[in-house]
N, C-alpha and C positions, 0 to 999 in steps of 0.2 A: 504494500500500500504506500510504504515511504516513496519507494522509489515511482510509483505512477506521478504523485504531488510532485516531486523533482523535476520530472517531465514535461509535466503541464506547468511549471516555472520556468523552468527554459524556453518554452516556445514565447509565453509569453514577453520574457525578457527579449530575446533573441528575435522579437518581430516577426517570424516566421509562424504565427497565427492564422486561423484561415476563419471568418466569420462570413456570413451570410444574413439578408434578409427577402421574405418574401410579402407580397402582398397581393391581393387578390380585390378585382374592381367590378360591378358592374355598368353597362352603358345605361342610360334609360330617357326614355323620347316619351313626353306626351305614357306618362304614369306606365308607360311599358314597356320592360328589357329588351332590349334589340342587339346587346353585345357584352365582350366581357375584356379584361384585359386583367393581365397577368404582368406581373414588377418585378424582376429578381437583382439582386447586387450580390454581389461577392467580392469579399474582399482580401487579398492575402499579402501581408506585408506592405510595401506601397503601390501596389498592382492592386486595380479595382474595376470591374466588369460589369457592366449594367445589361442587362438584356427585358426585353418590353416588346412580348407578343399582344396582340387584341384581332378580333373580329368583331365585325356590324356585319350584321343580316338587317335590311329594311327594307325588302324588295316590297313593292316596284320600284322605288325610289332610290338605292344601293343599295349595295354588298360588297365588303372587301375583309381583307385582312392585311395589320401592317407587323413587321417585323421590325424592332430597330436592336439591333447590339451598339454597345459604348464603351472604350477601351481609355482606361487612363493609368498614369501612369504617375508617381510624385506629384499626384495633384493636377495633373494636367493631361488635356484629352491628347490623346496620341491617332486614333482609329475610329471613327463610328461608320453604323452600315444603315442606311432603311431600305425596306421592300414592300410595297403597296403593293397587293395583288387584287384584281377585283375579280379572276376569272374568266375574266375573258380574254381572248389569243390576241396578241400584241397590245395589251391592257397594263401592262405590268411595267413599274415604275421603280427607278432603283437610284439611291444617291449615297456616293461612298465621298468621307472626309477622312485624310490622312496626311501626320505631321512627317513633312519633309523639312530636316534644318530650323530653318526659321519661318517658313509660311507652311500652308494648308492646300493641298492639293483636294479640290472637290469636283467629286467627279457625279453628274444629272443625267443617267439616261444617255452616258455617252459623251456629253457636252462636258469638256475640261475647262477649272476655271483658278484664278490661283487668289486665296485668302491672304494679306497681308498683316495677320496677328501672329505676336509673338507669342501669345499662349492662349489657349482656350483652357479654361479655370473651372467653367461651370459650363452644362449643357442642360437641356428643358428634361431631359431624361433622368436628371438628379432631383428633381424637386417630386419624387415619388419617394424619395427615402430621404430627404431633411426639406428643413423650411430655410427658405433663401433671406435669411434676414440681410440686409443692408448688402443685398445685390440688385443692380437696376438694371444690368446688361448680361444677356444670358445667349448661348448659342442653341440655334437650332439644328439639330442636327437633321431633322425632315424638310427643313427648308435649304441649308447650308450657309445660314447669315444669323447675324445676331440678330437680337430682339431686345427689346424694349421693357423691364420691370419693373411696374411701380405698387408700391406698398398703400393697400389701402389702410393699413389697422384691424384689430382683433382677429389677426391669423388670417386675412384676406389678402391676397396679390394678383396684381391686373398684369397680363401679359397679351404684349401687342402684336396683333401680326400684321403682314408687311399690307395686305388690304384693308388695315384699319379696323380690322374686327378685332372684339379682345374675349380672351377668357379668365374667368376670374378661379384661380386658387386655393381652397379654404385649409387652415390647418388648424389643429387642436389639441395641444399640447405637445406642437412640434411634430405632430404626425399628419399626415395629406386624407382627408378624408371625403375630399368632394372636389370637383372639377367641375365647373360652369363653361361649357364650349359653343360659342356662336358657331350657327350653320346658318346656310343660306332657306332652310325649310322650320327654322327655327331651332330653340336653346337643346343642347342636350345635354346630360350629367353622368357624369362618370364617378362612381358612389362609392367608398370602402365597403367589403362584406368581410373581409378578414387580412 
């Protein structure tokens, strides 16, 4: 028994820890679930992984599923991926961001383009696992640009997208328990269930 506590001291000390969290979302339109989404982090030493699967079913109106993973590294994103799938053959949508040196090669569907930031610090895929106190600029990693964050108060954050829609934030005691997401067919909410 001594010797397991030794163990679990050393890891600890020695940074070479490995923790996880998960969270689990539903979507909901007009008082009914139409999707789900799923938050994983992992974290080990200074290596930290985000991956954020979800699907919508609303047909007629959509269906898709998005994929994003997010790779950081000392604090800073090195790699992220997204994949919009709707299903249909030549429907599918892909945007990779990756740190080269000192800029960001972001790669649209093909279209290369080159980001001139010396670090991405924060991307929209973290605020699933903290609350972004006294951050106002945040990357997207499904758009490939920053954005816009501003702090309304009692755990409330507006985030801007680049057509001027915003989604509002909620956290509650530091934990993300609700998303307010303008659509063009109106609000929809992405809910904690666990």
């Amino acid at each position: 028994m001594k010797g397991v506590s030794l163990l679990i001291i050393f890891f600890i000390l020695s940074g070479n820890w490995l923790y996880g969290q998960n969270h689990e979302y539903e979507i909901r339109f007009a008082n009914r679930v139409i999707g789900n989404v799923s938050a994983h982090c992992k974290q080990n030493g200074t290596a930290k992984e985000i991956s954020i699967q979800s699907r919508v079913d609303m047909r007629p109106l959509t269906r898709f599923s998005l994929y994003i993973s997010c790779e950081f590294d000392n604090s800073v994103m090195v790699r992220s991926k997204v994949i919009k799938d709707s299903g249909k053959e030549g429907d599918s949508k892909s945007i990779t961001t990756q740190k080269d040196g000192k800029v960001y090669t972001v790669v649209q569907n093909g279209e290369r383009s080159i980001l001139n930031n010396p670090e991405i610090v924060h991307s929209v895929s973290e605020l699933y696992f903290m609350e972004p106190y006294q951050i106002t600029r945040i990357f997207s990693e499904s758009i490939g640009a920053f954005l816009n964050l501003k702090t309304l108060g009692n755990g409330l954050y507006e985030l801007t997208l680049p057509e001027g829609k915003k989604n509002i934030y909620k956290y509650e005691k530091g934990v993300l328990v609700q998303v307010e997401v303008s659509q063009t067919f109106g609000k929809a909410y992405i809910v904690r269930v666990s």
